[in-house]
N, C-alpha and C positions, 0 to 999 in steps of 0.2 A: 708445641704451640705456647705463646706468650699468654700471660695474664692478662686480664683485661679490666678495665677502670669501674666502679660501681656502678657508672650511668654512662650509657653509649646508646649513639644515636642507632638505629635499624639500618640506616645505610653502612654504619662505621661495622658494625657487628656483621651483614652479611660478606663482605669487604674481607674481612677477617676468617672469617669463615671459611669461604669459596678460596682463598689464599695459601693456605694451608697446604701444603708439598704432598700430603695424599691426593688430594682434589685433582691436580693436577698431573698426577700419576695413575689417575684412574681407580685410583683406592676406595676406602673407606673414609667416612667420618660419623663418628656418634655424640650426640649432644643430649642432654636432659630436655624432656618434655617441657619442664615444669619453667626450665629459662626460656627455652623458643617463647613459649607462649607470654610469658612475663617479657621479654625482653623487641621484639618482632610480631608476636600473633602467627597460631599456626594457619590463618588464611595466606597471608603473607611468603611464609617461608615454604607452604606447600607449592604458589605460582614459582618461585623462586628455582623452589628444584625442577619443576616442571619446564619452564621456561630453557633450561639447559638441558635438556632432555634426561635428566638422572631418575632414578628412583630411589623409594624410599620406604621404609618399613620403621613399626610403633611395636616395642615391646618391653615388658617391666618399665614404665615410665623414659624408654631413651627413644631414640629419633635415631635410626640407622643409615645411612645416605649413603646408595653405590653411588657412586662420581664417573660414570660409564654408562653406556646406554646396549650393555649385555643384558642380557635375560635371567632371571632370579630363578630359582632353581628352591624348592623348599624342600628337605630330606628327612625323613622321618628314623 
């Protein structure tokens, strides 16, 4: 994934995001908490994944996003 410019709009940043060749292969994508929220709002970016039916999981400060709408499975 490309760099991105120090100030981008929320549409341009979800845009980018959702674009991304995992997304679209039903993969993975992980982002920092601490930009979602700085950059979009995690109100925001939680409709967002919702809205495309994906889920999502918070741990150590990142934002984990299946890009699929399979079933999460947590393994101890």
């Amino acid at each position: 994934m490309t760099s991105l410019p120090d100030t981008i709009s929320p549409e341009k940043w979800l845009v980018h995001l959702f674009s991304a060749k995992s997304v679209a292969e039903g993969g993975t994508v992980r982002r920092k908490v601490s930009d979602v929220e700085r950059l979009i709002g995690r109100e925001r970016f939680l409709f967002e994944i919702r809205r495309r039916g994906y889920r999502v999981v918070e741990n150590a400060g990142q934002f984990i996003v299946f890009c699929n709408r399979e079933p999460i499975y947590v393994l101890n």
